[in-house]
C-alpha positions as CSV (number, residue, x, y, z in Angstrom):
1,X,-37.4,-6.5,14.8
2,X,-38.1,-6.0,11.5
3,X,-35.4,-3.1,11.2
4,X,-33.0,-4.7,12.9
5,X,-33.2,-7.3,10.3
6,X,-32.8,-4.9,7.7
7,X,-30.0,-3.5,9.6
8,X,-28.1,-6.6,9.9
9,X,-29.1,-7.2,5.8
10,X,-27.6,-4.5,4.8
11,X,-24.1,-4.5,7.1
12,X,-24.1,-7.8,6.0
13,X,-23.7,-6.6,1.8
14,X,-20.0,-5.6,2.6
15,X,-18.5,-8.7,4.4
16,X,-20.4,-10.7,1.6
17,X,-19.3,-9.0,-1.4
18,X,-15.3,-9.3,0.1
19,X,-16.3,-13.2,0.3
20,X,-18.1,-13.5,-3.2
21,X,-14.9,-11.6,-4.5
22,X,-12.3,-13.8,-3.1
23,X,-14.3,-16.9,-3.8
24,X,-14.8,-15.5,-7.7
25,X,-10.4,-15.0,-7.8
26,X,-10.3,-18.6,-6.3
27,X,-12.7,-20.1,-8.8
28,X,-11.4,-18.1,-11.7
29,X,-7.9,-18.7,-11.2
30,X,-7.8,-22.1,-10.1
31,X,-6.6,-23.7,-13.2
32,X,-3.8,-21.5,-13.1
33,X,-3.4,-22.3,-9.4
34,X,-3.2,-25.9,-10.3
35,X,-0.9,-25.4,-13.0
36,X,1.9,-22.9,-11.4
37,X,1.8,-24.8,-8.0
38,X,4.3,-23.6,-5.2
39,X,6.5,-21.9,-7.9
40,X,4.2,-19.0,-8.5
41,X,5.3,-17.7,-5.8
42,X,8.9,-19.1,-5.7
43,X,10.0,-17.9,-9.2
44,X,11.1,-15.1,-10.9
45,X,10.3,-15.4,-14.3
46,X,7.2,-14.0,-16.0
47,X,6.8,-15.1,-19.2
48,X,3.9,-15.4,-21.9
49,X,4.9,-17.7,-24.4
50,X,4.4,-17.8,-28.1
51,X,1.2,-16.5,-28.2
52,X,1.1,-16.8,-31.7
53,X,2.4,-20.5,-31.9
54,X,0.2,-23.5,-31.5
55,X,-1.0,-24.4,-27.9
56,X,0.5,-26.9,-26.4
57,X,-0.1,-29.8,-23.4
58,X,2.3,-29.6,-20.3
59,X,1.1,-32.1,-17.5
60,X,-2.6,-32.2,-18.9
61,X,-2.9,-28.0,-19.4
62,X,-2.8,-26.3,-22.0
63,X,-0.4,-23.6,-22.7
64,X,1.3,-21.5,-25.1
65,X,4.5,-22.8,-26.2
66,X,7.1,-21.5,-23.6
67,X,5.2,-20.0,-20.6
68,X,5.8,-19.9,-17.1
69,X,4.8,-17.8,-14.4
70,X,6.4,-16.8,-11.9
71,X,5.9,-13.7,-9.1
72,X,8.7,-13.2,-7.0
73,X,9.9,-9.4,-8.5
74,X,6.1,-8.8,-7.9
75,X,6.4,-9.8,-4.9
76,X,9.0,-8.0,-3.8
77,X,8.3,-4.8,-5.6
78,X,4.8,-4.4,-3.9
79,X,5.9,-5.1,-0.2
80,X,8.8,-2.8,-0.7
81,X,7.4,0.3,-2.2
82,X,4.2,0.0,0.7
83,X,7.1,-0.6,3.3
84,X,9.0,3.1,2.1
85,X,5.4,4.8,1.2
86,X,4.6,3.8,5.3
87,X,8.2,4.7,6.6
88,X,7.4,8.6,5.0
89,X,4.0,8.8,5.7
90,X,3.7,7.9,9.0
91,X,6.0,10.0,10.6
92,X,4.6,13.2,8.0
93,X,0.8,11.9,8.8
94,X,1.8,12.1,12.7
95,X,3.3,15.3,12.8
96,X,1.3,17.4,10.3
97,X,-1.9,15.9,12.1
98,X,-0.2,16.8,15.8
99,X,0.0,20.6,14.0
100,X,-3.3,21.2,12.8
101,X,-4.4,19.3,16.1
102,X,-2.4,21.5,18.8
103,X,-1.2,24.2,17.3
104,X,-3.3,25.9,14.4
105,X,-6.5,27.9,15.6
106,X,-9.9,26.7,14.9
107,X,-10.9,28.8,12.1
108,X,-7.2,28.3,10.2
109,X,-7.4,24.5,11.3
110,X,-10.4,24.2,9.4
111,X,-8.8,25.5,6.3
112,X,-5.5,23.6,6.7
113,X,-7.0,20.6,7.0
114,X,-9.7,21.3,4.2
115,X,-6.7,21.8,1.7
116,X,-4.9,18.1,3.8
117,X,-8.2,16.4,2.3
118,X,-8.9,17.4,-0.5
119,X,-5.0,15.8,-1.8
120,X,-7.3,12.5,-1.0
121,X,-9.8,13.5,-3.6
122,X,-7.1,13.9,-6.0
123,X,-7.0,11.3,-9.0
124,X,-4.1,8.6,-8.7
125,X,-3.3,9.7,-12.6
126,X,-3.0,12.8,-11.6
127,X,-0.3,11.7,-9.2
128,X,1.1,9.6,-11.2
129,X,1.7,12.7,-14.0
130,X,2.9,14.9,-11.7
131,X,5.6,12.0,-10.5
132,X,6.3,11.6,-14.4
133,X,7.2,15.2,-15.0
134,X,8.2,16.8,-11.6
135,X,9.0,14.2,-9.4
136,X,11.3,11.4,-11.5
137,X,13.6,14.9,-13.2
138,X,14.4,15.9,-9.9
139,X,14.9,12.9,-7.8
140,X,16.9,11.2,-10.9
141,X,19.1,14.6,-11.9
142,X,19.7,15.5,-7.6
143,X,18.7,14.0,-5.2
144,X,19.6,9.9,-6.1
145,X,23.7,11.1,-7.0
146,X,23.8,13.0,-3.9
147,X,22.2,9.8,-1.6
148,X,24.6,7.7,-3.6
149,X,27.5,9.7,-3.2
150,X,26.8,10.8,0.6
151,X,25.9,7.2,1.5
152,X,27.3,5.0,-1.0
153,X,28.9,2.4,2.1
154,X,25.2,1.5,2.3
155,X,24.7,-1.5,-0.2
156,X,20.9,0.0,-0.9
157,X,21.9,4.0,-1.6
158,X,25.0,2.3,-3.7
159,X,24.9,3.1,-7.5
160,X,23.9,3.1,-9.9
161,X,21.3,5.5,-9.4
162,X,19.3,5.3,-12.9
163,X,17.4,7.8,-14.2
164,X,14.7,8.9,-11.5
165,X,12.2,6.1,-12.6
166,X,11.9,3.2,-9.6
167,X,11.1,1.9,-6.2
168,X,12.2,5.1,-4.0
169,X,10.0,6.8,-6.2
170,X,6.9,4.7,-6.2
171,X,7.6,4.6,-2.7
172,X,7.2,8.4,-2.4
173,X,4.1,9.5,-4.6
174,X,2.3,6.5,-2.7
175,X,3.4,8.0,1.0
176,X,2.3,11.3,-0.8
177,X,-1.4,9.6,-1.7
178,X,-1.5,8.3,1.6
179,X,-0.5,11.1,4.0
180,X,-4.3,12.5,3.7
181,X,-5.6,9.0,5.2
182,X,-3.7,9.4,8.1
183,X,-3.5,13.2,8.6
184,X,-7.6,13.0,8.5
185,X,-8.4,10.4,11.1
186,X,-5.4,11.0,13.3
187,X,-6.4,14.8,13.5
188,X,-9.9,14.1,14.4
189,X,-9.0,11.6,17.2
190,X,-6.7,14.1,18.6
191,X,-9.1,17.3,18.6
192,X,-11.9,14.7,20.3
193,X,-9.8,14.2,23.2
194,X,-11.0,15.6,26.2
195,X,-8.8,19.6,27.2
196,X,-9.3,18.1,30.4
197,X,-6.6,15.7,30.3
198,X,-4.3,18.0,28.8
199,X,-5.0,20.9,31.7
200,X,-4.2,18.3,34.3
201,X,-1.2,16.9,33.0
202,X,0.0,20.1,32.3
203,X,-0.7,21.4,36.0
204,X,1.3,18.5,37.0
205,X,4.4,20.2,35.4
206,X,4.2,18.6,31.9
207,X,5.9,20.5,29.3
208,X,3.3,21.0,25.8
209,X,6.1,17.9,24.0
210,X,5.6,15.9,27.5
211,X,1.8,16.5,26.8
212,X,1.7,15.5,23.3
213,X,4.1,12.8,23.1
214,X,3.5,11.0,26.5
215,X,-0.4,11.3,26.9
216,X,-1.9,12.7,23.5
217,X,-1.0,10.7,21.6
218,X,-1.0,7.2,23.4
219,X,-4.5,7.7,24.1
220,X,-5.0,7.8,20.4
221,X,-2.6,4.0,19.2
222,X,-5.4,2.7,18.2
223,X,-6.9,5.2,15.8
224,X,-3.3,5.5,14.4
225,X,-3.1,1.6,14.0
226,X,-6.1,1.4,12.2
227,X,-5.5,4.8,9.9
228,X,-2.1,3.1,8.7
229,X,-3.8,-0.2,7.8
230,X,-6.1,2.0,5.2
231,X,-3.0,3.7,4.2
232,X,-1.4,0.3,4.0
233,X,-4.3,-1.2,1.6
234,X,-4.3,1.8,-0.8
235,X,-0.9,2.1,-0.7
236,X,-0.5,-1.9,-1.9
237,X,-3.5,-1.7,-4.2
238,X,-2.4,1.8,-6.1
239,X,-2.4,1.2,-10.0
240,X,-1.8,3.8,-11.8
241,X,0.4,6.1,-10.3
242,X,2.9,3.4,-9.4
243,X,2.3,2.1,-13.1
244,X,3.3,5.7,-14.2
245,X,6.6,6.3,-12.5
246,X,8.3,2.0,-11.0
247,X,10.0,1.7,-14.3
248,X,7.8,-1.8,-15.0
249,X,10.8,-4.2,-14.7
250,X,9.8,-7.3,-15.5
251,X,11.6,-10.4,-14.1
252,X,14.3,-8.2,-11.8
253,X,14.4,-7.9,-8.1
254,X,15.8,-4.3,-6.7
255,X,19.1,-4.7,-5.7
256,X,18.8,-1.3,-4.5
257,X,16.1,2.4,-3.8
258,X,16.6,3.4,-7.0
259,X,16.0,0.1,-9.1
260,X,12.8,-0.2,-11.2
261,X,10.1,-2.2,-10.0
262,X,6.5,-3.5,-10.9
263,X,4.0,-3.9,-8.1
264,X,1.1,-6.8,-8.7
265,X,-1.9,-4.4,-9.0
266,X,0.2,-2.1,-11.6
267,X,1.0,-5.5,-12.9
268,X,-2.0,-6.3,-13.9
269,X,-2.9,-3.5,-15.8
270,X,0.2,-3.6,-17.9
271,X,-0.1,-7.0,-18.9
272,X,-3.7,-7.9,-19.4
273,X,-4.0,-6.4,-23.0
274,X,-1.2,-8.8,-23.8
275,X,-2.7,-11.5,-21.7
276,X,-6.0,-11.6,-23.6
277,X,-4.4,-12.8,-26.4
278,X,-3.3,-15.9,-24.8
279,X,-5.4,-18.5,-26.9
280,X,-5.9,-21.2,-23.8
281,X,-6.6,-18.5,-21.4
282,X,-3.9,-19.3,-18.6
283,X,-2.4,-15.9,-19.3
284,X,-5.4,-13.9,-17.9
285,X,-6.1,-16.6,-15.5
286,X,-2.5,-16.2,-13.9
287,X,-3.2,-12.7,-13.5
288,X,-6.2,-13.3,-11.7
289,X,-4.1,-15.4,-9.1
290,X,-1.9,-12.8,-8.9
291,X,-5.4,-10.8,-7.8
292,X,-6.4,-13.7,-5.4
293,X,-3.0,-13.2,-3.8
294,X,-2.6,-9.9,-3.6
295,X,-6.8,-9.7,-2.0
296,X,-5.5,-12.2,0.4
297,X,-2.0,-10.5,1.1
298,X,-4.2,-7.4,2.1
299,X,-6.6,-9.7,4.5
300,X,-3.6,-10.7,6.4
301,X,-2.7,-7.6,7.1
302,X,-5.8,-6.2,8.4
303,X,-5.9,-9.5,10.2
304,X,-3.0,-9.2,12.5
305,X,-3.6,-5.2,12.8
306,X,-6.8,-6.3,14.4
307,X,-4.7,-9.3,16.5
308,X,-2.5,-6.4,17.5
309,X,-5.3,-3.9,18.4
310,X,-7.0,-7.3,20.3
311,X,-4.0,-7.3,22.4
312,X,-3.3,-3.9,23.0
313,X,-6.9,-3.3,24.3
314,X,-6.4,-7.0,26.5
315,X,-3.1,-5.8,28.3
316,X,-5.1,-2.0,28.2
317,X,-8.2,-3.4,30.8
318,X,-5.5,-5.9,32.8
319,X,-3.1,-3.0,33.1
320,X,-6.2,-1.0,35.1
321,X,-7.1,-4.1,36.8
């Protein structure tokens, strides 16, 4: 009894630290909260104020002259680069862990996937440098006029391309950070699943693609559910690479993949230096909502994944019922 107590004490830290975290964003950040109401998050202007000018009073909180905060481009800029880091990742993550799954032998698996890895263990900085010099050159001197001249009739490949730095390109070095996550877990799901299955699908007259696509991988949704929501949350929570190589507009939603963009976790780093000089303190205050939301963003999230996982395993047993 006495272990299992200690058990559930200790499974318990992690839950209780998320809460303790959220509740420390919520109390922090509630006079900021309380001041930017509904248009926090309706807005599109970010802007500190005077900071040098005397405070002033703006219905009973105090300010500096000309603030206002507003999130909308942050908003926007996070959501989007997650949703094109997911769109290349995915598909990679699938496919490169299918590979090393089904057709790499054991002992060159095991190296393959070592090297898949060990991109996890790389710095984000490091990512973010390598976007900086390599990655931003080439997609802004190549590839972005050839996607805007080839597919300029689509409004979000229409010009003008800019100069490499922006929200395709965030979008890529994050699907790049990510792939490992999914490559890892997928891969190990796959090579647990039973050679059985695949002998007697395969005696059935399944082709090796029939295999794969058809009962491989189904039997693994789940795993691939779950992997993408951890490559969802780091992708939305990445700092410094994205900080390295959006562009850090401020105040401007994309009108199209090459436009510069500032996520809310890059955000925050950029700004707070400039925040803590903010004399009343709203300043770093409004960043920290920008934290609260941004925590509770990524609870949604993981929320409905587990809704959809809930229901997939529900119609799962009903469907063998």
């Amino acid at each position: 009894m006495r272990f299992k107590t200690v058990l559930a004490g200790v499974a318990g830290v992690l839950p209780a630290s998320l809460l303790l975290i959220v509740l420390f964003l919520a109390i922090y950040s509630w006079p900021a909260i309380h001041f930017n109401g509904f248009s926090f998050v309706a807005s599109n202007t970010w802007n500190l104020g005077n900071l040098y000018g005397n405070p002033v009073m703006v219905g009973g909180t105090q300010i500096a002259p000309g603030a206002h905060y507003g999130i909308v481009f942050l908003i926007a800029g996070t959501l989007l680069s997650t949703l094109i880091a997911l769109v290349v990742a995915v598909p990679v993550g699938v496919g490169a862990a299918v590979f090393l799954a089904e057709a790499v032998p054991g002992q060159l698996r095991v190296w393959l996937s070592l090297f898949v890895e060990l991109l996890a263990a790389v710095p984000s900085v490091v990512f973010g440098l390598w976007g900086y010099v390599v990655v931003i050159p080439f997609l802004g001197h190549y590839v972005f006029p050839f996607l805007a001249a080839v597919l300029w009739f689509i409004p979000i490949f229409a010009g003008p391309t800019g100069s490499g730095y922006g929200l395709f390109t965030s979008g890529l070095v994050l699907a790049l950070m990510i792939v490992p996550l999914i490559v890892a877990t997928l891969r190990d799901a796959l090579v647990a699943q039973p050679a059985a299955i695949r002998e007697a699908v395969t005696a059935l007259g399944a082709t090796r693609f029939e295999v794969i696509s058809k009962v491989v991988l189904p039997s693994v949704n789940r795993v691939l559910i779950g992997a993408t929501i951890l490559a969802l949350g780091r992708a939305m929570g990445e700092t410094m690479a994205v900080l390295m190589v959006s562009g850090n507009a401020l105040n401007y939603l994309p009108r199209n993949i090459y436009a510069p963009i500032s996520t809310m976790a890059a955000f925050i780093v950029s700004q707070l230096d400039s925040a803590l000089q903010d004399p009343t303190g709203m300043a770093v205050k409004s960043l920290a909502e920008i934290a609260l939301i941004l925590s509770l963003l990524s609870l949604i999230i993981n929320f409905l994944a587990r809704l959809v996982l809930a229901l997939e395993a529900h119609g799962a047993r009903r469907a063998t019922i």
